[in-house]
Wavefront OBJ file of the C-alpha trace (Angstrom):
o trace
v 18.836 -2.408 -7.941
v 15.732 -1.123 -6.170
v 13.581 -3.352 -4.204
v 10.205 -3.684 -2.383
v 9.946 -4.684 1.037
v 7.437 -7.110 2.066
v 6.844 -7.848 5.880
v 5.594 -11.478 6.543
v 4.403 -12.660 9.439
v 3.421 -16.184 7.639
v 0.037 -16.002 7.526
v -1.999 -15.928 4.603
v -3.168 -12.611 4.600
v 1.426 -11.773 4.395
v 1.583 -14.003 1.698
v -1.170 -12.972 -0.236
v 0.522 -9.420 -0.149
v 3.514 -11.447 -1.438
v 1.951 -12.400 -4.404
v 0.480 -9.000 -5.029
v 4.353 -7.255 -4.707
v 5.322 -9.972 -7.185
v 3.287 -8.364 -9.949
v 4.733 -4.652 -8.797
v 8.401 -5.863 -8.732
v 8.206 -7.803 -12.472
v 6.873 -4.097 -13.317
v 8.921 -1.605 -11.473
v 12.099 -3.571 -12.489
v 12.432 -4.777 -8.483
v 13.737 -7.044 -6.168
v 12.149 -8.088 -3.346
v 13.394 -7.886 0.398
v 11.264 -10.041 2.949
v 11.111 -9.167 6.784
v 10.041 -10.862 9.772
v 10.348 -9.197 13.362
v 10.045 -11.368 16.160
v 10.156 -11.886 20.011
v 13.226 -12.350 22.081
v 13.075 -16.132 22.553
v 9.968 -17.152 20.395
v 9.707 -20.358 19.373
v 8.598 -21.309 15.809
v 7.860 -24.802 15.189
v 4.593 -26.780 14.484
v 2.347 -26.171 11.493
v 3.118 -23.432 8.855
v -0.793 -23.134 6.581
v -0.944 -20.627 3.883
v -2.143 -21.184 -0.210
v -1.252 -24.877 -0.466
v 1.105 -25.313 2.150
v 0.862 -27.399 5.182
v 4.383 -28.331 6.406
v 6.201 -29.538 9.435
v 9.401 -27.403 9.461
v 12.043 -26.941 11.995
v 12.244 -24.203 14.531
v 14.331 -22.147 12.653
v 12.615 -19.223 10.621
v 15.295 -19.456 7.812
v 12.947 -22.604 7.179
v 9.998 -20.527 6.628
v 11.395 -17.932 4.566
v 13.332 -20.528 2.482
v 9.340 -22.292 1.667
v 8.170 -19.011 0.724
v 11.618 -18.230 -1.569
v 11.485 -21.832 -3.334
v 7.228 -21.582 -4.408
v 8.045 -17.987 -5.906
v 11.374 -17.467 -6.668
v 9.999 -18.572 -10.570
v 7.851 -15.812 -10.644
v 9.964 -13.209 -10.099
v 12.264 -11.618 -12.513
v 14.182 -10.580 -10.082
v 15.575 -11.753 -6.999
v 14.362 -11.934 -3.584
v 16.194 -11.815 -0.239
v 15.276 -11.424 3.236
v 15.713 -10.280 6.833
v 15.128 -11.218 10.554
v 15.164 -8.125 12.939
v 13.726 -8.572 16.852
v 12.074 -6.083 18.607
v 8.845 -3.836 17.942
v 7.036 -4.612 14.883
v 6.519 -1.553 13.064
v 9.520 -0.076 13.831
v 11.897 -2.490 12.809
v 9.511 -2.194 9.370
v 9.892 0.864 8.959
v 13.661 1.461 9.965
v 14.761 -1.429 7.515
v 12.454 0.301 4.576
v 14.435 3.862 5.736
v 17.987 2.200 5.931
v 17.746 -0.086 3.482
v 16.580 2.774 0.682
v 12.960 0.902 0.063
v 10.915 1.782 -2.821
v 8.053 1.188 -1.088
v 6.764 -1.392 1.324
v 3.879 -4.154 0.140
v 1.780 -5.180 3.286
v -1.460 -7.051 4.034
v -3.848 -5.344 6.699
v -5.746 -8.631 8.279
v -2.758 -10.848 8.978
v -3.636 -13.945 11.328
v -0.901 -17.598 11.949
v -0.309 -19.886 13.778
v 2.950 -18.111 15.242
v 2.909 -15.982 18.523
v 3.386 -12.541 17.185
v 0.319 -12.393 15.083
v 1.633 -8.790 13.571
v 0.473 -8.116 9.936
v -3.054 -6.368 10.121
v -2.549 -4.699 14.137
v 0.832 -3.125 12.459
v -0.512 -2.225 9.234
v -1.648 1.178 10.284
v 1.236 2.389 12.393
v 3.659 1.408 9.344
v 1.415 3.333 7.018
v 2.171 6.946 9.241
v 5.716 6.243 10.004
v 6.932 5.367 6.911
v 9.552 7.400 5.075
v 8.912 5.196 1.432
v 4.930 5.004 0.115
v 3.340 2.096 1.929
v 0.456 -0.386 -0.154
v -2.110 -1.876 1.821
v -3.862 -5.195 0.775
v -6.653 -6.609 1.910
v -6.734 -10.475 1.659
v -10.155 -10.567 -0.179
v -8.432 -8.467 -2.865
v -7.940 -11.009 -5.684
v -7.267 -9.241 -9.084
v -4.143 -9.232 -11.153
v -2.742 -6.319 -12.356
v -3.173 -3.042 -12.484
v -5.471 -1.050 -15.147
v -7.279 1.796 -13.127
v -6.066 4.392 -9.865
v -7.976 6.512 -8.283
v -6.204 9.948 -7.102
v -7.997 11.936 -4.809
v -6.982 15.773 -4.823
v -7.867 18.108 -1.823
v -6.882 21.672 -0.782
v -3.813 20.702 1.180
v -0.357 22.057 -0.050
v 1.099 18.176 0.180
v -1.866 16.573 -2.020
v -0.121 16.707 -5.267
v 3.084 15.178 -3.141
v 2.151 11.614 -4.203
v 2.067 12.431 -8.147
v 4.937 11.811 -9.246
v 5.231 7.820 -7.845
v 2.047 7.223 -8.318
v 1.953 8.272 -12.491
v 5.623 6.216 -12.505
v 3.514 2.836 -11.512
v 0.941 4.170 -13.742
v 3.570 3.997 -16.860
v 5.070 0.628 -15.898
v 1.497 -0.629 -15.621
v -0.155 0.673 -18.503
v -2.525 1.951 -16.158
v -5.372 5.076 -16.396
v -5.363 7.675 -13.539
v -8.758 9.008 -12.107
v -8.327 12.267 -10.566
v -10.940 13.104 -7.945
v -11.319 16.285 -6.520
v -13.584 15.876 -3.420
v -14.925 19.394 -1.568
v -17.439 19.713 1.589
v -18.755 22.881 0.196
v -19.793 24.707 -2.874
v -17.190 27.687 -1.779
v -15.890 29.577 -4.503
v -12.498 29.803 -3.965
v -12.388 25.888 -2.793
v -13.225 25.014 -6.225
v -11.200 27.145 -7.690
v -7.939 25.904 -5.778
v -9.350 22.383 -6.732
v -10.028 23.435 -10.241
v -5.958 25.146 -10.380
v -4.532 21.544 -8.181
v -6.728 19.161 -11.091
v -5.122 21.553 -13.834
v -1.486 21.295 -12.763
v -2.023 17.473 -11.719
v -3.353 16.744 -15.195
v -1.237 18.153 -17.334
v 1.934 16.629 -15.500
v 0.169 13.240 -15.531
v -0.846 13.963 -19.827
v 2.889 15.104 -20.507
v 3.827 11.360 -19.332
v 1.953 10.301 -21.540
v -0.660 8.643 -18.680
v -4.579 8.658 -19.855
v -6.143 11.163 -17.012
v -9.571 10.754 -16.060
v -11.553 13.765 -14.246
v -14.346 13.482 -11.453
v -15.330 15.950 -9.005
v -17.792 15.425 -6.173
v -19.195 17.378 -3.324
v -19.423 15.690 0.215
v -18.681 15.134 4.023
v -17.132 11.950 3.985
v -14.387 11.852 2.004
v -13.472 7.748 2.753
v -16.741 6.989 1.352
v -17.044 9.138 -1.700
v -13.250 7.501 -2.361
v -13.950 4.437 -1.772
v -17.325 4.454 -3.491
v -15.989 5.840 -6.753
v -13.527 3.363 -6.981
v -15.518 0.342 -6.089
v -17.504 1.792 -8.962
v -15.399 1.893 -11.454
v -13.850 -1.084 -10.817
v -10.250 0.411 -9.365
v -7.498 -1.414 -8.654
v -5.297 0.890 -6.317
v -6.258 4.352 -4.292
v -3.484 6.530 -3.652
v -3.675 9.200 -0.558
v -1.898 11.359 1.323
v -1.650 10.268 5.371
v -3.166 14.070 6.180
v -6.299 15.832 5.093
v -7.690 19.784 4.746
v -8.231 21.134 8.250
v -12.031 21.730 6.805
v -12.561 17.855 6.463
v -11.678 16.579 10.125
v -14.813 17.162 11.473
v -16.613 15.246 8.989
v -14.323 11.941 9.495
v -14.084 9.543 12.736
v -10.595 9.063 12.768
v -8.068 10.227 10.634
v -8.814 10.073 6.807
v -5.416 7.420 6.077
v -6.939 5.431 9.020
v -10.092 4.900 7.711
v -8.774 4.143 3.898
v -6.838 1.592 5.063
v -9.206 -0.217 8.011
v -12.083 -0.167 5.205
v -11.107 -0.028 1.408
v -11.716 -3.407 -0.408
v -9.187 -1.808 -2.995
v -5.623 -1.833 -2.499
v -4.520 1.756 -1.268
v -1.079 3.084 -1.627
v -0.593 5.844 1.299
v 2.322 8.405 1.194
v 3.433 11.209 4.228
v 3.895 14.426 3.447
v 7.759 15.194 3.346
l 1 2 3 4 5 6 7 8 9 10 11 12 13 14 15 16 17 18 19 20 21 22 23 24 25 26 27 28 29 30 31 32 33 34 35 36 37 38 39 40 41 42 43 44 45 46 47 48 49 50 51 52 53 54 55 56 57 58 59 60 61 62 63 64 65 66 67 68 69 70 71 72 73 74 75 76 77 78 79 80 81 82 83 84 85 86 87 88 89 90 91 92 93 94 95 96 97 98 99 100 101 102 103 104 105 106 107 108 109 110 111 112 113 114 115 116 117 118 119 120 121 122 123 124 125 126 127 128 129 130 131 132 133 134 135 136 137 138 139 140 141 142 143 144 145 146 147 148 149 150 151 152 153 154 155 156 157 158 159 160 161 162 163 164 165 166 167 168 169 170 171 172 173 174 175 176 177 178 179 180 181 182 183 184 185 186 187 188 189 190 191 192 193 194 195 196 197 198 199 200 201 202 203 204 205 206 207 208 209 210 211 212 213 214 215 216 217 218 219 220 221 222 223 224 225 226 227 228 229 230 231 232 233 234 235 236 237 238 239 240 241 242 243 244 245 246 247 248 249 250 251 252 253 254 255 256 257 258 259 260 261 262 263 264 265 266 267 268 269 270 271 272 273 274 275
């Protein structure tokens, strides 16, 4: 059976991401696989604090993990299981998702404990490009349940349609409406047309699944904004994006366009690289 991997670093902002990949698993038909990297010779004992949970445990980080397992084991449909790996954060993240055949990997982006590797939000972003599985970003303030609307931004990139297919398969499980959103610096003819032929294709694959489509198209320099805008606006409740961006957009972005999604997007963004 398939599963989602969760890295925790037990703070609330991990465990709020927890409870978010909950929801995806019961709907994807998933387990869930937990992860904690640590330090060569850290010691974890003292005061664990996240949702309702104040608790003396022992320095082992079974202890921790076994909390977590026994408050939402009922939850989940499935089952959950875990793993302890030592050495850099992100990689270990990333190399369990690889080896381990991930569906994707839940994460939050702010993540703050009591512990000495204080690893969630600083790793967020180096997961998100390395990844070989689609990686969902979660704010903490993000506190809706399920999953009705996703916004789809289209560009003129040969990979942008890349993230179609997974994204209208949580789409079905969900019950959820697509927005495409073609987003262009220019009014250049043959931009729009490309947009117009990437929109066609997109929707029609998204109809013949039998996924309600939406259509928007908007001209402008920033494409994190006009994103994020849109779907704040409509009330979204996931962004899905590619990790690169048209050559013709760099120079209207400070940093890269992923980067920027997840650092700043109140909404939950799912981010895919281009295979």
């Amino acid at each position: 059976m398939r599963h989602i991997l969760v890295p925790i670093d037990f703070s609330g902002d991990s465990v709020h991401a927890l409870e978010n990949a909950i929801e995806y698993a019961n709907m994807l038909n998933a387990n869930i696989r937990l992860i904690h990297v640590t330090k060569k010779n850290a010691v974890y004992n003292g005061t664990i604090d996240f949702n309702d949970y104040s608790k003396i445990l022992s320095n082992s980080i079974d202890d921790y993990f076994e909390l977590i397992i026994n408050k939402y084991k009922e939850k989940l449909h499935a089952s959950f299981d875990y793993k302890i790996r030592e050495g850099k954060v992100y990689a270990e993240i990333i190399n369990q998702a690889k080896y381990g055949d991930a569906l994707m990997i839940i994460m939050g982006t702010h993540g703050m404990s009591g512990f000495e590797a204080r690893w969630v939000g600083s790793n967020a972003f180096r997961v998100v490009v390395n990844s070989a599985c689609p990686v969902v970003t979660i704010r903490f303030g993000f506190e809706k349940n399920g999953l009705k609307k996703i916004v789809l931004p289209l560009d003129t990139s040969k990979v942008t349609r890349q993230k179609v297919p997974f994204v209208t398969e949580i789409a079905q499980a969900f019950g959820a409406e697509i927005y495409l959103v073609d987003i262009h610096s220019s009014e250049k003819k043959s931009i729009i047309e490309k947009l117009n032929k990437y929109s066609d294709q997109v929707s029609d694959y998204i109809n013949k699944k039998n996924v309600k489509c939406y259509r928007e198209s908007f001209v402008g320099e920033n494409l994190t904004e006009t994103v994020i805008n849109f779907a704040v606006g409509i009330d979204a409740d996931l962004i899905a994006i590619m990790t690169e961006q048209p050559e013709s957009a760099k120079n209207f972005i400070i940093g890269t366009y992923a980067q920027q999604m997840v650092n700043h997007s109140p909404i939950p963004v799912i981010s895919f690289n281009p295979v």
